[in-house]
N, C-alpha and C positions, 0 to 999 in steps of 0.2 A: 199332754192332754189335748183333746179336739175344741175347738170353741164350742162345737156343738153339745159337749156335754156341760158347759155349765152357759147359762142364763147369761142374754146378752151386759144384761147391767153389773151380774158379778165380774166378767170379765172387764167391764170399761173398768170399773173400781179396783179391780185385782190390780192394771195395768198403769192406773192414775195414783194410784198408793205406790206401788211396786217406783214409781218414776218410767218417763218415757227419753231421757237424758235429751231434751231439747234443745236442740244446736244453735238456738237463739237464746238462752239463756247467756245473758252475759254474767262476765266475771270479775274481776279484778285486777290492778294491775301490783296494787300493794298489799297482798289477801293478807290478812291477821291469824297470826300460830294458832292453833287451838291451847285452850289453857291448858296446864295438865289434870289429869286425873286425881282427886280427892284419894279413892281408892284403886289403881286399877286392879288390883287382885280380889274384888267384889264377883262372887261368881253373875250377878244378876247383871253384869252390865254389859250394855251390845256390844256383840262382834267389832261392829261398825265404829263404834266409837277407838278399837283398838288401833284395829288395821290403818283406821284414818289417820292415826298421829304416826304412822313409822316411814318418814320422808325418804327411806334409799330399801330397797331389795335388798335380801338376806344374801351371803357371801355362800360363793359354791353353783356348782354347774346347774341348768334351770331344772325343774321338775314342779309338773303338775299335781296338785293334790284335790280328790272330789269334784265337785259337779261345777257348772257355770253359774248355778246360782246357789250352790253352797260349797265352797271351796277354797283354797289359795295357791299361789305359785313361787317356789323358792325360786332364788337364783334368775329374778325375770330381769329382762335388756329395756335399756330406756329407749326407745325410736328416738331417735338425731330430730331437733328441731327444724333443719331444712336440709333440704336437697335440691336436686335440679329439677327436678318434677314433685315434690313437695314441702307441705309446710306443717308445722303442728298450730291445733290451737288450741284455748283456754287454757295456756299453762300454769294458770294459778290452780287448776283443779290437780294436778301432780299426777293425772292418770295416763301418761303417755307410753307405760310400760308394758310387757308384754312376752309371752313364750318368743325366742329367738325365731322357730319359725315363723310368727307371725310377724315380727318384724321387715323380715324376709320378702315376706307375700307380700307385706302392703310396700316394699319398694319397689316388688317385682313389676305389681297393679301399676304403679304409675308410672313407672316404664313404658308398657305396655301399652296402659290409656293415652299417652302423649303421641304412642306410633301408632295406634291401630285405630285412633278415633280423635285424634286431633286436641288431645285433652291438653291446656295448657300447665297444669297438674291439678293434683289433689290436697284435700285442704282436710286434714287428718284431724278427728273427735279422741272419745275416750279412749281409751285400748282395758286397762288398768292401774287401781295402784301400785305403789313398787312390790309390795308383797300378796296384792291380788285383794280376795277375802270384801265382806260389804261393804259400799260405799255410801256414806249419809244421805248421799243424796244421788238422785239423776237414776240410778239403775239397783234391778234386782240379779240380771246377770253380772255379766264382766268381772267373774271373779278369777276366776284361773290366767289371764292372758290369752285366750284363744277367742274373744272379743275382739272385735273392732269397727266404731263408730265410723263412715267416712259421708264426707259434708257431699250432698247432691251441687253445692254449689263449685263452679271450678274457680282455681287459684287465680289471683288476678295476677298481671305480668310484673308483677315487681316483690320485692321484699317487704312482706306485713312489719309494724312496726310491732312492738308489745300493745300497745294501747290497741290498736286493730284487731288484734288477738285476741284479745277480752272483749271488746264491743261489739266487731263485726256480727250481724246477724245473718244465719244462712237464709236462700231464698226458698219460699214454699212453690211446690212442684205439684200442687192439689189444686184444685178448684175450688172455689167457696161453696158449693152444693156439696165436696167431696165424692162426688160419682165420676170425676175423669181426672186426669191431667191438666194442669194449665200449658197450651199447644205457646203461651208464649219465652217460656221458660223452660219447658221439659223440650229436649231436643234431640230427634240421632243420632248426637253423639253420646246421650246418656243411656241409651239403648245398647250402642258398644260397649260404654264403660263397664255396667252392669253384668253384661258377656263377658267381658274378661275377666272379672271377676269371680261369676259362678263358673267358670270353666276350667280356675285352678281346682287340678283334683285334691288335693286337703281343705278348702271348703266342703262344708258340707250343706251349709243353710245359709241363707241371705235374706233379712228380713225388710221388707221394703209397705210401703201403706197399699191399702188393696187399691187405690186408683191408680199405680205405677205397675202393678201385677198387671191388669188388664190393659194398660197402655203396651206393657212388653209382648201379652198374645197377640196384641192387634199388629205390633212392628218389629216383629221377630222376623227375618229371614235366613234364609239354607237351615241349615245343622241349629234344629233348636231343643236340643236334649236339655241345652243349659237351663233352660225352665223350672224344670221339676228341684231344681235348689233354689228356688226367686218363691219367697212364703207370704204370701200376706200377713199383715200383723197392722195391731193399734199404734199408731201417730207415724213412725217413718217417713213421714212427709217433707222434711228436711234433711233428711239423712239414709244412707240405707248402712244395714247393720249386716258386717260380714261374721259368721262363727265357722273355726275349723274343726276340724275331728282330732281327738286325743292323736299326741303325737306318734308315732313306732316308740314300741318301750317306754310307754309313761302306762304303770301295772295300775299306779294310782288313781289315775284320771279317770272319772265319768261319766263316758260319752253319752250322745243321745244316740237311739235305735236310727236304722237307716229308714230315712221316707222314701216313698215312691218316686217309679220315676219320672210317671206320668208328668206332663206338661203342667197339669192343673188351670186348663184353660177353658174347659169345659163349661159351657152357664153355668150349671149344676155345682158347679165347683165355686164361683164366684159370688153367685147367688146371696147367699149369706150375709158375706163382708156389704151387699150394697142395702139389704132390709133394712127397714123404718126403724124395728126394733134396736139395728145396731149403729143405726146410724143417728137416731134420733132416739137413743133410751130415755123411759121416764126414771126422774128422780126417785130415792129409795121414801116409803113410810118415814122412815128413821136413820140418819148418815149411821155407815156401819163401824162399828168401833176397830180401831186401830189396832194392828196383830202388834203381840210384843216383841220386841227385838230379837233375831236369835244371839243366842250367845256362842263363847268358845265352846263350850261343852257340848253345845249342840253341833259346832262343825265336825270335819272329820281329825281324829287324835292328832296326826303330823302336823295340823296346822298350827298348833299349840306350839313346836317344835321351829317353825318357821316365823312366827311371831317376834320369838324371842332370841332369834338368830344374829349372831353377828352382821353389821352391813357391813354390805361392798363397800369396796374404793369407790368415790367416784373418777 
């Protein structure tokens, strides 16, 4: 749906309810089980609460089921905690899993970032959890594995310890006005990164805050097609949010409709994201009441099926 069809302040609250999985959120180093369920075969109780207790991915090869924000993924790959160009973080949040391709992609990414922009690596967010489906907290997407949070902040040169992992806070890349970039922290090399990013073709969207969209029209050079996958969206300010396309052969998955290819650099096009109204919304008459959870019944059948699957090895 466009911003423009609903009311700047339905949006801030759709998007502030929904979670904006903020990369300064700290975590824990010794997070606490969740209790168990009283009933969980209560049909009324959230999704979210399910999906949240099942610590390992369902056994058998991966498959996407339903949409990004109503969905799950059997068979999803955990991303490796480090590499030579990256690192995971907040592993108390258990969501570093993900469709194989996406695993894929973000090795590929920081490859790439390290050769083609000097990136000393990447500092990898949510992906999902092991079996996809809502998460209590932080997002209304990233259910399928075709999610991935990645930190604007780059890796520092050494091995994070846990505790860094939980604590570290990423740096913000807005200005306090929010109308531009902060020019002391936002850099040409993050204008590459970004590039290499939208230019793998199984992305299809890259969600970033509208003051990093209009930093890219202003320092975009040669071949700038990659644009037209760089979306403005609410908070990304700390992070930019990659989504790929339904993979070949998932009948099940999804997807979203292709956008344009347009650059979107147009005033006219940014316009929006910088008004008073969105930038400075007034508070509601009345705070708006809290949507109910969806449940399983509400997701799609398979995931019922995937819920209750045998785990993997690890």
């Amino acid at each position: 749906m466009s911003p423009r069809r609903l009311t700047p302040l339905l949006l801030v609250m759709t998007f502030l309810t929904a979670g904006a999985a903020p990369a300064q959120d700290k975590g824990s180093v010794n997070p606490k089980p969740l209790p168990p369920l009283a009933n969980p075969n209560d049909p009324s109780i959230g999704a979210k609460e399910l999906f949240a207790r099942k610590l390992l991915p369902s056994k058998g090869t991966a498959h996407v089921i339903g949409s990004y924000t109503k969905g799950c993924i059997g068979g999803a790959m955990q991303m490796p905690l480090n590499g030579d160009n990256w690192q995971v973080m907040r592993l108390s949040r258990n969501r570093n899993y993900g469709h194989p391709d996406m695993i894929a992609l973000i090795k590929r990414l920081a490859a790439r970032a390290n050769k083609d922009a000097g990136w000393p690596g990447i500092l990898v967010g949510d992906i999902a959890q092991p079996r996809g489906g809502p998460a209590l907290s932080g997002h209304a997407s990233h259910q399928i594995g075709l999610d991935a949070d990645i930190w604007l902040t780059p890796m520092p040169d050494r091995r994070l310890s846990r505790e860094e992992r939980e604590d570290l806070s990423a740096v913000m890349m807005v200005r306090q006005d929010r109308l531009d970039i902060d020019p002391k922290v936002f850099t040409p090399a993050h204008v590459l990164v970004l590039r290499d990013a939208a230019q793998e073709p199984a992305v299809q969207r890259i969600f970033v805050n509208p003051a990093i969209k209009k930093a890219l029209c202003r320092e975009a050079k040669g071949d700038r097609s990659w644009l037209s996958k760089i979306r403005p969206w609410w908070g990304h300010d700390y992070h930019f949010h990659i989504r790929m396309r339904c993979p070949a052969g998932s009948s099940e998955c999804e997807g979203q409709s292709s956008q344009s290819e347009d650059e979107g650099c147009k005033p006219s096009d940014l316009a929006y994201w910088f008004s008073d109204a969105v930038l400075h919304p007034k508070p509601p008459p009345e705070p708006p009441k809290p949507k109910p959870p969806m449940t399983l019944a509400q997701m799609p059948a398979a995931c019922k099926a995937v819920l209750h699957a045998v785990d993997a090895k690890q």
